[in-house]
LOMI-368612 format. One record per residue: residue in three letters; x, y, z of N, C-alpha, C in turn. Coordinates in steps of 0.2 Angstrom, whole numbers, plus 5000, padded with zeros to 4 digits. Layout:
BEGIN
ALAXYZXYZXYZ;...
This chain:
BEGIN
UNK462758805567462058835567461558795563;UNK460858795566460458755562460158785555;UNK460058715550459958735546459158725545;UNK459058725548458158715551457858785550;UNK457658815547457658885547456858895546;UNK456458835544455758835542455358825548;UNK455858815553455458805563455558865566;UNK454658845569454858905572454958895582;UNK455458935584455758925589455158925595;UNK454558945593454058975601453558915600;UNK454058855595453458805597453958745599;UNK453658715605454458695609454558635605;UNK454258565602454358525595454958545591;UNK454658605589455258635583455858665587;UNK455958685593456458705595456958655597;UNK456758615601456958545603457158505597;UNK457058495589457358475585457958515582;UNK457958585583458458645583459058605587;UNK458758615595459158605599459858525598;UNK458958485596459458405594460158415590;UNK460058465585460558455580460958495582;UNK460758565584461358595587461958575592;UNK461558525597462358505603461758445606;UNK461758415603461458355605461758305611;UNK462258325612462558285619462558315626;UNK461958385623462058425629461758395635;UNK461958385641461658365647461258415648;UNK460458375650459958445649459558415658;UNK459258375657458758355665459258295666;UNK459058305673459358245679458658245682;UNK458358175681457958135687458158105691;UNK458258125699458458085703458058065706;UNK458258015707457757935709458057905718;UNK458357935722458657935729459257865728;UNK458957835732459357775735459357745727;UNK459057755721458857715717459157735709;UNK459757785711460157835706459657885703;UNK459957875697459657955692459657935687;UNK459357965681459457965674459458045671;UNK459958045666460158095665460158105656;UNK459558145655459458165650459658225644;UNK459958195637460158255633459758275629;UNK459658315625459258345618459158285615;UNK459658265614459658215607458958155612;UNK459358125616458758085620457958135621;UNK457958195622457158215622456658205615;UNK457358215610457058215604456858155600;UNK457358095601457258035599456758015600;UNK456557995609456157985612455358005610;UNK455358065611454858105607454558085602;UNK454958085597454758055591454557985590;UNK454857925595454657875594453757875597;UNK453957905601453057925606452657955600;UNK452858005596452558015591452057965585;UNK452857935583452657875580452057835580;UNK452257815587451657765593451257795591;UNK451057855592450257885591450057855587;UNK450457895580450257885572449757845572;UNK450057785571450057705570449657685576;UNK449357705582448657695583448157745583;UNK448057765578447657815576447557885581;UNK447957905582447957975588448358005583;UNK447958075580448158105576448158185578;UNK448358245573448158315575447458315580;UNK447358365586446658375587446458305592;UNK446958255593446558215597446858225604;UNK446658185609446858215616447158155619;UNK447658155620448058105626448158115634;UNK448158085638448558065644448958055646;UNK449358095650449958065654449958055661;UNK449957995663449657975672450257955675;UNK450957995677451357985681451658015685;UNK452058015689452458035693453158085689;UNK453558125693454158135686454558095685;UNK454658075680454958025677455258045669;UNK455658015666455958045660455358035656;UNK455057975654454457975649453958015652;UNK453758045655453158115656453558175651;UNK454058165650454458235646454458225640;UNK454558135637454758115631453858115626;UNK453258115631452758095631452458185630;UNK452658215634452458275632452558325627;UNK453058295626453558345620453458305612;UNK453058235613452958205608452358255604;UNK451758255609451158285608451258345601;UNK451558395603451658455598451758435592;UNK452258375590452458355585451958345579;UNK451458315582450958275575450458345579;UNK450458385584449558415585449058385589;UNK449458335593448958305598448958325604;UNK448558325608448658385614448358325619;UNK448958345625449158305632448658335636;UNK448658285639448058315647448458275652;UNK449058325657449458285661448958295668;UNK449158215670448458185675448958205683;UNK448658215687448958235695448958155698;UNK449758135696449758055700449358045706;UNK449158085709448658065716448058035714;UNK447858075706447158055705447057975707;UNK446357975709445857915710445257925709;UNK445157835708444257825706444057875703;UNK443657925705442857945702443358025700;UNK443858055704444158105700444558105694;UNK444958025694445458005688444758005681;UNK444257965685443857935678443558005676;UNK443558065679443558115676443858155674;UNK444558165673445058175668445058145663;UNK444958085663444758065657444158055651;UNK443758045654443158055651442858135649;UNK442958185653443058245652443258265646;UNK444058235645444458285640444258225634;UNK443958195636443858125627444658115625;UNK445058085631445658075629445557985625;UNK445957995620445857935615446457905619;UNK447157895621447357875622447757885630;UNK448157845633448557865639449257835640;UNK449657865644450357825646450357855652;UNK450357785655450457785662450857735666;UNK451157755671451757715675451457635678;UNK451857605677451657525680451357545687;UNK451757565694451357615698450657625697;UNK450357645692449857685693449157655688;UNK449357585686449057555682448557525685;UNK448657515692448157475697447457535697;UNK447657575697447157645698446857655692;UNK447157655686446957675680446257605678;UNK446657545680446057475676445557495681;UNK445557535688444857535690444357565686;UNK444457615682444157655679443957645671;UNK444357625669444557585662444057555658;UNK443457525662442857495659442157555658;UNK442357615660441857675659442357715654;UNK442557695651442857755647443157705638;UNK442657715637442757685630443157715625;UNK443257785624443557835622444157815619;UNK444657765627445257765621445457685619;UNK446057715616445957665610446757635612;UNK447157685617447957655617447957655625;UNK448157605629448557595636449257585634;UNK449857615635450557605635450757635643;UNK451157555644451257575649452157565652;UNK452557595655453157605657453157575664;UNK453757545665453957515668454657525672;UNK454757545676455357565681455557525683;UNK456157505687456657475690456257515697;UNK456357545701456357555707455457545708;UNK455157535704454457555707454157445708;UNK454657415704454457325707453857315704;UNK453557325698452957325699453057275691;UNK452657205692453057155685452457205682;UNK452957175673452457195668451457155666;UNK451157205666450557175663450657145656;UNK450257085654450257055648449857065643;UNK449357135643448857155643448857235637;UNK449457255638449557335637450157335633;UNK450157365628451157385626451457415631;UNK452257385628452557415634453157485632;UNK453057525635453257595632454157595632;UNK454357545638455057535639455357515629;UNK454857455627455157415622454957465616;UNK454557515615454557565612455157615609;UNK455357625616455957685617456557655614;UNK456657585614457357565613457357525606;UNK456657545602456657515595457157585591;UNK457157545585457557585579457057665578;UNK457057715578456757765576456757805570;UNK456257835568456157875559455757945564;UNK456257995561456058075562455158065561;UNK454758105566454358115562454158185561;UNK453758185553453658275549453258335556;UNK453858365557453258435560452658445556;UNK451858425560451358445557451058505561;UNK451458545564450958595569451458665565;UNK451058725563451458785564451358855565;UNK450558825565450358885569450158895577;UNK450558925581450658935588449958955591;UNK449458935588448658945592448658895594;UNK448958835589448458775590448658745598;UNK448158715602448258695608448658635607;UNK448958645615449958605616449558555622;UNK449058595626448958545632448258565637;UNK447958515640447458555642447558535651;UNK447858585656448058585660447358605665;UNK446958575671446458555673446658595680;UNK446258635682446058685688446058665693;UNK446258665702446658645706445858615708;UNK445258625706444758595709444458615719;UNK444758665718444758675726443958665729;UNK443458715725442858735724442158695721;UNK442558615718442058615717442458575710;UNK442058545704442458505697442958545694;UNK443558525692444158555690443958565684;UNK444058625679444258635674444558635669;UNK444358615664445058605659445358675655;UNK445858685654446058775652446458725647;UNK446158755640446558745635447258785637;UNK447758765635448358805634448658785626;UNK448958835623449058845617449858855616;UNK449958805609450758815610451158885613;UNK450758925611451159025610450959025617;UNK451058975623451158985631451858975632;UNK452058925625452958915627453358975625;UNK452859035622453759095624453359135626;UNK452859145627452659185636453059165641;UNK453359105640453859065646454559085644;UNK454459105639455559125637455259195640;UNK454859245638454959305640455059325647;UNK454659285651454559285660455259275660;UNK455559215658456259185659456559255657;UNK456759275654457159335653457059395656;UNK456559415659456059465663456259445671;UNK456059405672455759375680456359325684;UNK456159275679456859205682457659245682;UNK457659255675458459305675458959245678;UNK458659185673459459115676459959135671;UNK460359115671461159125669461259045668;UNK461859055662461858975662462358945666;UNK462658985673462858955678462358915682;UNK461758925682461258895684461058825685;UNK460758805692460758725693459858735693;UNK459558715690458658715695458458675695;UNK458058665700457558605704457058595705;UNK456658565706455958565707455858485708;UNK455258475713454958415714454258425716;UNK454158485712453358495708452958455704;UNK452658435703452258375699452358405692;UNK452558385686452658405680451958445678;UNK451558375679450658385678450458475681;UNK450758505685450558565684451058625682;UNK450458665679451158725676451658765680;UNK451658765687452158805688452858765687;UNK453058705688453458665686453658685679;UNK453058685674453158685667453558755667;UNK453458815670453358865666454158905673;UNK454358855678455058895682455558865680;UNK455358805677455958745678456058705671;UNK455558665669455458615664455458675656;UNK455458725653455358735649455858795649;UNK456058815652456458865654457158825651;UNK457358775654458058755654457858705649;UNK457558695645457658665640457558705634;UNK457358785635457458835629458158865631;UNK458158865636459258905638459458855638;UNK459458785638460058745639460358745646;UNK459958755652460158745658459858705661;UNK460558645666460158595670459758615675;UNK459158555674458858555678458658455682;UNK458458485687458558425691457858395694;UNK457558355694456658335696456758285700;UNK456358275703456158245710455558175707;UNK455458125709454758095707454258155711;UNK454358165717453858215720454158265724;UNK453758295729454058355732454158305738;UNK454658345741455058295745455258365752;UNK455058365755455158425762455858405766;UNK455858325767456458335769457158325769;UNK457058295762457358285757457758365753;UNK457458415754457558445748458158485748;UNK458158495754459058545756459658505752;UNK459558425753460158375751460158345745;UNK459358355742459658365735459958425731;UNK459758475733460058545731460858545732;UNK461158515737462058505741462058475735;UNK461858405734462158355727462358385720;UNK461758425719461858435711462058505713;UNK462158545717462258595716461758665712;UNK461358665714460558675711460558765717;UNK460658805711460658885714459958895716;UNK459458875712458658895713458358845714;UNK457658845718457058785716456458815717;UNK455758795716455458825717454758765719;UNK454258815722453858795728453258835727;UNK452958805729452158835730452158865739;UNK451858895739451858925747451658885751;UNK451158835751451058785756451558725757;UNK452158725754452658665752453058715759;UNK453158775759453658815762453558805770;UNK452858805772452858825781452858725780;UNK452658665776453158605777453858625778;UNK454158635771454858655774455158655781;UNK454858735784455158765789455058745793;UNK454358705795454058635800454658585802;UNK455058555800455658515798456258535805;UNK456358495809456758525813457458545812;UNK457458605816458358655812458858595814;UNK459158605808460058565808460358625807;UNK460958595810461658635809461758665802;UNK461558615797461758645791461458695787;UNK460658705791460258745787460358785781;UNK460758825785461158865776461758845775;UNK461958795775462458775771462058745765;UNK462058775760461758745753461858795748;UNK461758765742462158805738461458845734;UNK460958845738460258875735460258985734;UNK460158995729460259075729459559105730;UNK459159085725458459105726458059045724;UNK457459075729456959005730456259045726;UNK455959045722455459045717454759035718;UNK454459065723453759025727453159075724;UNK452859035723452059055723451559075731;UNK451659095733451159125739451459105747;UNK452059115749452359115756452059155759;UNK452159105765451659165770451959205774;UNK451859275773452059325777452459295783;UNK451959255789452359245795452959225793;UNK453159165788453559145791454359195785;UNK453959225780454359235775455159255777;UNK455359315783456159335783456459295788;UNK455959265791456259175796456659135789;UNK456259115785456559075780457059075777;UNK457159155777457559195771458159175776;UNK458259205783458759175787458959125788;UNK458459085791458659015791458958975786;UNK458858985780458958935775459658985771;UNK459959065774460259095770459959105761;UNK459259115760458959125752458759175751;UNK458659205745458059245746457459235740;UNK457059255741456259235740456059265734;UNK455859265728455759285722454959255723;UNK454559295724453859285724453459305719;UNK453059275716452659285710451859245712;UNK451459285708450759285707450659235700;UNK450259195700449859185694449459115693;UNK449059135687448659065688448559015679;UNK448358975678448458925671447858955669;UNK447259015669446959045666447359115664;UNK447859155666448259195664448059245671;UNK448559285671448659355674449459325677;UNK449759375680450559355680450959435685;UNK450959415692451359485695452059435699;UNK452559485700453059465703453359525707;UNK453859475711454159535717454959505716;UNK455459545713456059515714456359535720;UNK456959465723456959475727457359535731;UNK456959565737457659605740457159665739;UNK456559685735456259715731455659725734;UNK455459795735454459775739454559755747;UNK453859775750453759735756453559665755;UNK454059625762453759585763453159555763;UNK452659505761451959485759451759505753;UNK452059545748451759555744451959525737;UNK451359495735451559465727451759495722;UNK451859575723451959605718451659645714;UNK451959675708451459705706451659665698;UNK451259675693451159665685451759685680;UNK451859615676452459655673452259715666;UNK452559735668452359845663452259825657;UNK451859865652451559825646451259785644;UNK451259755649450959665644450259655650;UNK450159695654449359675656449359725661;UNK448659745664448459785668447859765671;UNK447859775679447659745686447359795689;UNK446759775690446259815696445959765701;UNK445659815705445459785711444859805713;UNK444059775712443559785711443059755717;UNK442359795718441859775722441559745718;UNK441159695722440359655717440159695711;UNK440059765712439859795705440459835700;UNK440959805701441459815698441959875700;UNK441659935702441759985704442759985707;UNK443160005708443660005707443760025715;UNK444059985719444159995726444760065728;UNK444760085733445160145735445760085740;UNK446460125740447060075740446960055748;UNK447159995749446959945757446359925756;UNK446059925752444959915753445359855749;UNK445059785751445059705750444359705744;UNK444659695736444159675731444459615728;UNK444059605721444159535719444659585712;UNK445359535712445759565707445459535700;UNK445659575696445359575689445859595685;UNK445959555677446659575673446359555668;UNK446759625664446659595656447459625654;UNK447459595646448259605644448159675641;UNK448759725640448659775639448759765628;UNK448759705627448659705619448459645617;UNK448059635612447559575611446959565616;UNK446559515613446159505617446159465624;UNK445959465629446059435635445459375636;UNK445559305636445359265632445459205638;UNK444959165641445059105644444659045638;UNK444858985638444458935633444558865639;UNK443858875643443558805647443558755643;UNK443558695642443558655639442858635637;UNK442458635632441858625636441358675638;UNK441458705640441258745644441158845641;UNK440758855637440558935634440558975636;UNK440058935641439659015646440259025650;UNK440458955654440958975660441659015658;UNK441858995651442259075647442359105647;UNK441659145643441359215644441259245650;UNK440959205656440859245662441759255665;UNK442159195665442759225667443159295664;UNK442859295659443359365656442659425655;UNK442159425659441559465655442059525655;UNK441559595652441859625650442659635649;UNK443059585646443559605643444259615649;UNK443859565655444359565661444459485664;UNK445059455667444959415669444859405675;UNK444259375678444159365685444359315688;UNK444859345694445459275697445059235702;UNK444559275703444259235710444859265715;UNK445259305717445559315721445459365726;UNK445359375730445259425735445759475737;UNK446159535735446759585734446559635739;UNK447259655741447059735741447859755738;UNK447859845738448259855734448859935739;UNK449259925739449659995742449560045739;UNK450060085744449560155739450260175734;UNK450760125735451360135730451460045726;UNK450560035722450559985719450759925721;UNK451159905725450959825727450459775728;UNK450459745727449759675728449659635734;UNK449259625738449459575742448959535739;UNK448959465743448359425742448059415749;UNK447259415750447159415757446659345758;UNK446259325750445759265753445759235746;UNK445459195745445159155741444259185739;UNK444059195735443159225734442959175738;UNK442459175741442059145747442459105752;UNK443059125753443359065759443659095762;UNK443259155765443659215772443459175778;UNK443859205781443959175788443859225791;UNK443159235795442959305801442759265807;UNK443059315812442859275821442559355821;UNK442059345825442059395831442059485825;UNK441959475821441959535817442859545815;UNK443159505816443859515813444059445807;UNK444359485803444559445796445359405799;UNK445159355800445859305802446259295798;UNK447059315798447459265793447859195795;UNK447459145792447559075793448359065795;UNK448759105788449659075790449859075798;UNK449659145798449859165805449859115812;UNK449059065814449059015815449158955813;UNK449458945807449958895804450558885804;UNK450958945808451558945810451658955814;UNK450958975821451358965828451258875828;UNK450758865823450658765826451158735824;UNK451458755816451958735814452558705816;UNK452758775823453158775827453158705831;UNK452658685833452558645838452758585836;UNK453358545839453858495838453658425835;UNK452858425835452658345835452058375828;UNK452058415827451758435821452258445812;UNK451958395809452158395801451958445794;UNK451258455797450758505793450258505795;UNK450058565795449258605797448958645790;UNK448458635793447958675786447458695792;UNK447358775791446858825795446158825791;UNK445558785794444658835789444458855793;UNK443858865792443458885795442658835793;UNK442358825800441558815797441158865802;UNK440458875796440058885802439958895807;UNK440058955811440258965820439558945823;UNK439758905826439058885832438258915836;UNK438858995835438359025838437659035832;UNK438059045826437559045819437559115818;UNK438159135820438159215818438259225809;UNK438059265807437959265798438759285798;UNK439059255792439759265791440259245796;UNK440159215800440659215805440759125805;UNK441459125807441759035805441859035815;UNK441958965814442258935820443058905817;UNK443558905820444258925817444358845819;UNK444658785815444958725815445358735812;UNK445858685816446658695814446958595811;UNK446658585806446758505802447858515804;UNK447858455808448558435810448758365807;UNK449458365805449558295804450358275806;UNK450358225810450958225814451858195807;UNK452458205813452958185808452958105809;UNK453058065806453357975804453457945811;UNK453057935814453257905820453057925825;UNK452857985826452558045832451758015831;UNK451558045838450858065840451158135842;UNK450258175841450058235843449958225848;UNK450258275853450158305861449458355859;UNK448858355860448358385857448458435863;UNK448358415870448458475873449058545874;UNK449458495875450058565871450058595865;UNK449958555859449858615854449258665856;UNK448758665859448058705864448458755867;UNK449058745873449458755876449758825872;UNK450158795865450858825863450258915860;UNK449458885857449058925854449058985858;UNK448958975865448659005870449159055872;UNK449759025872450359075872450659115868;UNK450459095861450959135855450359155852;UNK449559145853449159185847448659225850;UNK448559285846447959325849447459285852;UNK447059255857446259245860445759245853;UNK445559275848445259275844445459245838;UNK446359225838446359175832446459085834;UNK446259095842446359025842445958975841;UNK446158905839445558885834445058845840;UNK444558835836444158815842444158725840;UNK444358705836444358635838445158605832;UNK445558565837446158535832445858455830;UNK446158445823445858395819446358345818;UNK446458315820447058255820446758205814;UNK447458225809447358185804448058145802;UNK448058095796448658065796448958115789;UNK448658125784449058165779448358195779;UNK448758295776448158335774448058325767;UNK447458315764447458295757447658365752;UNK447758365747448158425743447758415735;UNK447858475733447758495726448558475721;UNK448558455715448958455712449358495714;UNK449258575714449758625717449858635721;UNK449658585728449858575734449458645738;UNK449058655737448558675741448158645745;UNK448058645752447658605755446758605754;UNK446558525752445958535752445458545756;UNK445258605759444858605763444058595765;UNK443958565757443358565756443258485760;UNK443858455758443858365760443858395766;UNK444258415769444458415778443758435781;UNK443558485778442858485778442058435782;UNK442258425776441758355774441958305779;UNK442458305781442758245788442758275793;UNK442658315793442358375803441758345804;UNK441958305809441058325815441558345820;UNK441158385825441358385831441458335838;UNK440958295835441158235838441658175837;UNK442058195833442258135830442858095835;UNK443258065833443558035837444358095837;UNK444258115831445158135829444958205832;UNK444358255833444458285834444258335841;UNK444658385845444758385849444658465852;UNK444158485856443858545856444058585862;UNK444458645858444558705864444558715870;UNK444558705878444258715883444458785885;
């Protein structure tokens, strides 16, 4: 048992030093890398590691209270870099390896990060930017074997780092307010947000884990979620390094890929964001569909259409949960509730309504904007930056999700829209999945994303329905058949009026589709895009 008695365990630095001395050979994460092996990490390696990254800081003056970066893909040093931060009190701002140009340059300048580590991969992106951000003061950069990318002569190199002689360094953090990381908002609408997050969000994560996840240390988990956002952090990555259970990561999400790494390591759970799932299903059925050793799959917003197809097909079932890196938190375990529904709030610890524009509390089925505060302490968002936009998110004493809800009359939740992004034809409220997964179906289709713009006629509130396609590796789109497959499997009122032929649909960190960008590349005349007859 550790003699460490003066750490406290809800700050994950000081647990992870626990951990090191207690079984420090424990096999804790595998990164697999494909054709390219794995690395396979223990306590002891997250902690050394950590600490030399600590050190690095030190000694270039990145101290308590300063803000760093991490611009990579999953890799072992995003963990070692991450877990480094709490140590001395420095606070991570982990970068969505997609970013570029004029969005990257604003992760960074935004958060006044003084320093960065980033993957050789991704350093061609970074020196774009590099000349408008005087702020930092450290580039260290990592260098892979599979990614071929020679060393720059220019940067330290964080490989030579990791394999020097190391010195423990002193826990400076002990109070569990102080911020761990400032995790930046999927941007959907408009500039991403920075959301402080505070260490005392790492045993909000153990109690969910105990409450909700309920893993057993028989457990395999997976994910090829980007570290850079927290559901990753908060199902997978933080979980199985306070229980001691393997977990397995991907560099990224991998659709088709993902049944055959789950067979390899033997991986009981993985988890997913809802728009990762109708990619999935999209994937043509093999024989072995359910032959996999997967028990429950962990999704954040599946879509009704295809949800009890999935569960079949792949023999899973679907542990669906609600929440956002501003806070509120519902879930549905599996087997439990009607299907589509994200659940309802865990008991105690917070309480959900469902309101009109003037607050007023909707009758159960009426579609309002869901609203949450915790049932003890103050209910509290900190924008980075940003006072007023705080305050307005929690006015009176409630969190406003921006989500559009309704509610059963035996409390369940579903989600129906996004605040401003309904989809109505004809005086009826569309649901996009529903035409997401008759296109889905159709054989030459990889992924679709449903919007709406402006209906033609210029009717007030009314969209004309576009369905953004992107064919699989090698395929052309039959634009008249999928037209065709619409005609026969959807209502007349949900078919889209123009398909969008693209080569990939652009995504939010959390693998949302941007529809603002798809948007913005709609003309009706354009070459890709092709109009209902």
């Amino acid at each position: 048992m550790s003699s460490k008695a003066y750490l406290n365990q809800a700050i994950v630095s000081h647990l992870l030093e626990i951990k090191a001395e207690d079984n420090p050979d424990k096999e804790l994460f595998v990164f697999e890398k494909g054709v390219h092996g794995e690395d396979i990490l223990t306590y002891k390696d997250l902690y050394e590691n950590s600490n030399r990254i600590a050190r690095l800081f030190l000694q270039n003056g990145i101290e308590k209270g300063d803000v760093y970066a991490v611009f990579m893909r999953n890799h072992p040093e995003f963990v070692y870099a991450m877990l480094a931060g709490p140590v001395i009190g420095a606070i991570m701002v982990p970068i969505d390896p997609r970013s570029r140009g004029e969005r990257l340059r604003y992760f960074l300048d935004n958060s006044k990060a003084k320093a960065i580590i980033v993957s050789g991969e991704m350093l061609c992106h970074l020196e774009e930017v590099l000349k408008d951000l005087p702020n930092i003061k450290l580039v260290c950069v990592v260098y892979r074997d599979e990614q071929g990318v020679s060393v720059s002569p220019k940067y330290p190199v964080l490989n030579e780092v990791l394999v020097k002689s190391w010195d423990p360094v002193e826990q400076k953090i002990m109070d569990v307010r102080h911020p761990m990381q400032i995790i930046y908002t999927s941007g959907t609408t408009g500039d991403p947000k920075g959301v402080m997050i505070r260490n005392n969000r790492f045993g909000l994560f153990m109690i969910v884990t105990r409450l909700v996840w309920k893993y057993t240390p028989k457990d395999i988990l997976y994910t090829g979620l980007s570290l850079t956002h927290g559901n990753s952090q908060a199902v997978t990555l933080f979980p199985a390094l306070a229980a001691g259970i393997k977990a397995v990561f991907s560099p990224g999400f991998t659709k088709s890929r993902i049944w055959d790494i789950c067979r390899k390591y033997g991986c009981t759970s993985f988890s997913l964001l809802g728009g990762m799932m109708g990619g999935i299903y999209n994937e043509p059925l093999r024989d072995n569909d359910a032959d996999n050793p997967v028990r429950v799959v962990i999704s954040a917003g599946t879509p009704a259409s295809i949800w009890e197809d999935f569960e079949k097909r792949f023999e899973v079932k679907i542990l669906e949960w609600y929440g956002a890196v501003e806070g509120g938190f519902a879930y549905k375990a599996p087997g439990q509730g009607p299907v589509g529904s994200f659940g309802k709030p865990l008991p105690g610890m917070m309480e959900f309504k469902v309101v009109d524009e003037n607050d007023n509390q909707v009758t159960n089925g009426q579609t309002g904007e869901l609203i949450v505060r915790l049932t003890k302490g103050e209910t509290k968002v900190d924008y980075l930056g940003k006072p007023e936009a705080s305050a307005e998110k929690t006015r009176g004493g409630w969190l406003r999700t921006g989500d559009m809800v309704h509610r059963d009359e035996k409390g369940w939740y579903y989600f129906d829209f996004r605040k401003g992004n309904e989809l109505r034809r004809a005086g009826d409220f569309i649901q996009p999945d529903h035409i997401e997964k008759v296109i889905g179906e159709h054989p030459d289709v990889s992924e679709v994303c449903v919007y709406g713009i402006p209906a033609a006629s210029g009717a007030p509130g009314e969209s004309d329905i576009v369905a953004a396609v992107s064919p699989f590796e090698g395929k052309n789109i039959e634009v008249k058949s999928v037209f065709e497959k619409c005609r026969k499997d959807l209502p007349p009122n949900s078919i889209p009026s123009y398909i969008q032929v693209i080569e990939i649909i652009p995504k939010t960190i959390s693998e949302k589709a941007l529809d603002r960008v798809l948007k913005a590349g709609f003309s009706p005349d354009a070459a890709n895009v092709y109009r209902y007859q």
